[in-house]
C-alpha positions, 0 to 999 in steps of 0.5 A: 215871229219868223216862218221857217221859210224865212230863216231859211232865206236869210241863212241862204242870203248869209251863205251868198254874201259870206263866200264872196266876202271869204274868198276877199279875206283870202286873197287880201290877207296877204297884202304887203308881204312876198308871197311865197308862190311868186316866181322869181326867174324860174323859182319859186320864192318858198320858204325864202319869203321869211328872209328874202335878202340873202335868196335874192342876193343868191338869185341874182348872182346866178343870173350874173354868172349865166351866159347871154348868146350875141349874134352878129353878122359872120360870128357868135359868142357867149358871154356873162353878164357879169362880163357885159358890165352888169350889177345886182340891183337887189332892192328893185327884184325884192319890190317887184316881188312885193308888187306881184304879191300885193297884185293877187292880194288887192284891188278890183275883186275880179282882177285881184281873183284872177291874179291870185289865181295864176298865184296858185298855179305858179305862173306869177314871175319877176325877172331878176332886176340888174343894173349895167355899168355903161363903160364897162359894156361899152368897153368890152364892145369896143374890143369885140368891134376891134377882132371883129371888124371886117375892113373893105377890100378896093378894086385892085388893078394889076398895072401891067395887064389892065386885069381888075380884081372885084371889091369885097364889102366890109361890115362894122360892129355898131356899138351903141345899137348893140348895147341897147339890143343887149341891154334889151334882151336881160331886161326881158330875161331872155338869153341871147341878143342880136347886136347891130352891124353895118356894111361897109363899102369899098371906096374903089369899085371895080368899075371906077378902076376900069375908067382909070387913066394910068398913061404918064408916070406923075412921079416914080423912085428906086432903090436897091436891096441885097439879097443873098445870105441873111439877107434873103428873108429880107429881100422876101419881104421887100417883095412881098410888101411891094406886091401889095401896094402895086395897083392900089389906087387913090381917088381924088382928095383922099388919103391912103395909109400905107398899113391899110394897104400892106396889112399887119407884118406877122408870120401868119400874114406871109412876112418873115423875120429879118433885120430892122432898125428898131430904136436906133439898133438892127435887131431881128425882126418879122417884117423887116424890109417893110421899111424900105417900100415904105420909104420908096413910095414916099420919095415917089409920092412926095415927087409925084405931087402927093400931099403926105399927111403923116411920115415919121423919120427913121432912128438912124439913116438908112443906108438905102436912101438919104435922109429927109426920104426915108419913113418908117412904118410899124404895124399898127401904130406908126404909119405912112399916110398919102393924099391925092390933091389932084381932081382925078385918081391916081394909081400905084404901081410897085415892081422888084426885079434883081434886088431893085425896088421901083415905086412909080405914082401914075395918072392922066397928067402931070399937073406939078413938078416937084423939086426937093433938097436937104440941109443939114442944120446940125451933125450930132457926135455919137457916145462910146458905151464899153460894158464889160463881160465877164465871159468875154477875156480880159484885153479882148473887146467885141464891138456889138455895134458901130456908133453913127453920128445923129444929123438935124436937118431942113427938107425944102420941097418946091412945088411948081404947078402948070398954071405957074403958081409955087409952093414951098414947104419946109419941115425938120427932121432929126436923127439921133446919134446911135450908140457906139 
C-alpha cells in the first residue's frame, strides 16, 4: 500500500517524464509535410502547404521576373533573371521546404527544439531554387563584353614635331568569372553581383615611342583626291581618316589593323556622307573616301616591306590608283591588316595637302627594296541592263550608270633584302564587270 507521499512522487516523475515526451510529440508530428511557417524568399508558405505546387510555381516566376544589379568597372545595370538564361527548378525549391520541415521535426531533441523554435518565430527560409542555361548566360555576356569593352589607346607620336601623346589603359569584360560571380549571388538570394574584368595594356607606351628612330623613309605612295563641290565631304573624310593613322606605330613582328586605328565610320565618329563603291555601284555613303587611305598605306606598306596579312580587292577599279594597289576597307568587317617583319618599330606617317594624300612607312633602315608589277590575265566584257520606267517618256533613255569591263589579274611582288637574298610572292585578284 502506498503512502501518499509516494503518489505524490510518482505523479511528479510522470509530469517530468511527460513534458519532455509531449514537446518530442509536437515537433515530431509534423515530420514529412511542409510546414506552413517555413519561409520561402520572404513568404511564408501558409495555407499553401495543402497544394504546394502552383505556390511555388508563382514563387518562382517572381523570383525570375526580379532584377540582378551587375557592377563592372565604369557601368552598372539591371537585368532579369530570366534575361540571364535562368530556369525554374520547382521540384529542388519543394525538397528544400521538405527538408526544413522535417529539420524542426526530427532528429537530435536539442537541435530539433531549436529549429522548431526559430520554426515558430518565422526565421526558417529556403531560397527560390533556379537552374541557368549556360549559353544563354553566356551569350547575353558575350553582348555586353562587345558594348562595353574599353580598347587600349597606344602612345601616338606626331611625325612632324616629336611631341608624344600618353597611353590610355583598356579593360575587358571576363566573361566565364563573371558568370560564376552571377551564378553566385542568385544562388545565395542575394540582388546584385560584381562581374570580373581585366585591364588591358597598351602595346606602345609613351616611353617605347620617344626611342623611336624614324629618319629614313622605308617605303612611302600618294595619291590625289578632288575637292570641290560634292566632292567636298569626300575629301573631309580623306583627311579625317589620314589624321588618324599618321603616328601610328608598329612594333616589331606585330600586326596593325587599319579599322583599329581609324575607328568606326559614322556620323558620331566625326565621318560625313560621301560617295563610295558599294557592290560595284557609287552610292552614298558615311565615311566614303576611307577607302582611298586605306589603299595608300597598303601601296606603301607593300613597298616598305611590310608583310599584308589580310587585303581585299575593291568591286571595280578605282580611278585613284591602279589595280592590284587598291584595299577596301568597311567598318567592321572588311579590313586592312599590316605586319612589321623588321627587329625594330616602324612609324606611320600620313599627310593631305591640296587634295594630295601622301602615305610614308618610317624606320631606322632600309632593310628591303620592293619591286611590284601586275598582268592581266583576263578582261571580262560588262552587260547592258535597260529597265524601263514608266515616268521616264517614251524615246527618252537615262543612263543610271556606265557599265566597266571586270579584269583577273596576277600581282608579283619582289622583295630583294640586304643580305641579297629574294623573295617572290604572286597572288590573284579579280574585279567584276559593273553593270551598264
Amino acid at each position: 500500500m502506498r503512502t501518499a507521499a509516494q503518489v505524490a512522487i510518482g505523479i511528479a516523475a510522470v509530469a517530468l517524464i511527460g513534458a519532455p515526451l509531449g514537446i518530442w510529440i509536437a515537433w515530431t508530428s509534423g515530420a514529412g509535410d511542409p510546414d506552413p511557417r517555413v519561409r520561402v524568399g520572404k513568404a511564408a508558405v501558409g495555407e499553401a502547404s495543402r497544394d504546394l505546387g502552383p505556390w511555388l510555381a508563382r514563387q518562382t516566376a517572381a523570383r525570375l521576373s526580379s532584377s540582378l544589379k551587375l557592377r563592372w568597372d565604369g557601368g552598372s545595370m539591371e537585368a532579369s533573371l530570366e534575361d540571364l538564361g535562368f530556369l525554374p527548378d520547382v521540384e529542388a525549391t519543394r525538397r528544400a521546404v521538405l527538408r526544413a520541415s522535417a529539420a524542426a521535426h526530427r532528429g537530435d531533441p536539442i537541435a530539433g527544439f531549436r529549429a522548431w523554435r526559430d520554426l515558430r518565430a518565422g526565421k526558417v527560409a529556403v531560397p527560390v531554387s533556379l537552374g541557368v542555361d549556360p549559353a544563354v548566360l553566356v551569350d547575353w555576356l558575350a553582348d555586353l563584353k562587345a558594348r562595353t569593352d574599353v580598347a587600349p589607346v597606344d602612345a601616338r607620336i606626331d611625325v612632324a614635331t616629336g611631341a608624344v601623346s600618353d597611353h590610355r589603359d583598356g579593360s575587358a569584360l571576363e566573361i566565364w568569372a563573371s558568370a560564376a560571380a552571377i551564378e553566385e549571388a542568385v544562388a545565395a538570394g542575394r540582388s546584385d553581383a560584381d562581374l570580373s574584368s581585366a585591364l588591358v595594356s597598351p602595346a606602345v607606351t609613351a616611353d617605347t615611342l620617344r626611342s623611336v628612330d624614324r629618319t629614313v623613309v622605308l617605303g612611302s605612295f600618294e595619291t590625289t583626291f578632288p575637292r570641290s563641290g560634292r566632292n567636298a565631304s569626300r575629301a573631309f573624310n580623306v583627311a579625317l581618316a589620314a589624321s588618324r593613322l599618321d603616328g601610328a606605330i608598329i612594333l616589331p613582328g606585330k600586326a596593325m589593323s587599319f579599322n583599329a586605328i581609324v575607328g568606326e565610320r559614322s556620323l558620331e565618329a566625326g565621318f560625313q556622307e560621301a560617295p563610295e563603291i558599294f557592290e560595284g555601284e557609287m552610292v552614298e555613303g558615311v565615311g566614303g573616301g576611307t577607302c582611298q587611305v586605306a589603299s595608300t598605306f597598303h601601296a606603301a606598306a607593300l613597298f616598305a616591306g611590310l608583310d599584308v596579312v589580310e587585303r581585299y580587292p575593291h568591286s571595280r577599279p578605282s580611278a585613284y590608283i591602279r589595280m592590284g594597289l587598291d584595299a577596301t576597307v568597311s567598318w567592321p568587317t572588311v579590313d586592312l591588316r599590316v605586319r612589321n617583319p623588321f627587329p625594330f618599330p616602324v612609324v606611320v606617317h600620313a599627310t593631305t595637302d591640296k587634295g594630295r594624300l601622301r602615305m610614308e612607312v618610317l624606320g631606322p633602315m632600309k632593310p628591303v627594296d620592293v619591286s611590284f608589277h601586275t598582268v592581266v590575265l583576263e578582261k571580262i566584257p560588262f552587260e547592258e541592263q535597260i529597265e524601263e520606267d514608266e515616268t521616264v517618256p517614251v524615246g527618252v533613255v537615262y543612263v543610271v550608270q556606265y557599265g566597266l569591263p571586270g579584269y583577273t589579274l596576277k600581282r608579283i611582288r619582289t622583295d630583294l633584302r640586304s643580305d641579297g637574298t629574294e623573295t617572290v610572292e604572286k597572288r590573284t585578284d579579280t574585279y567584276p564587270p559593273t553593270v551598264h
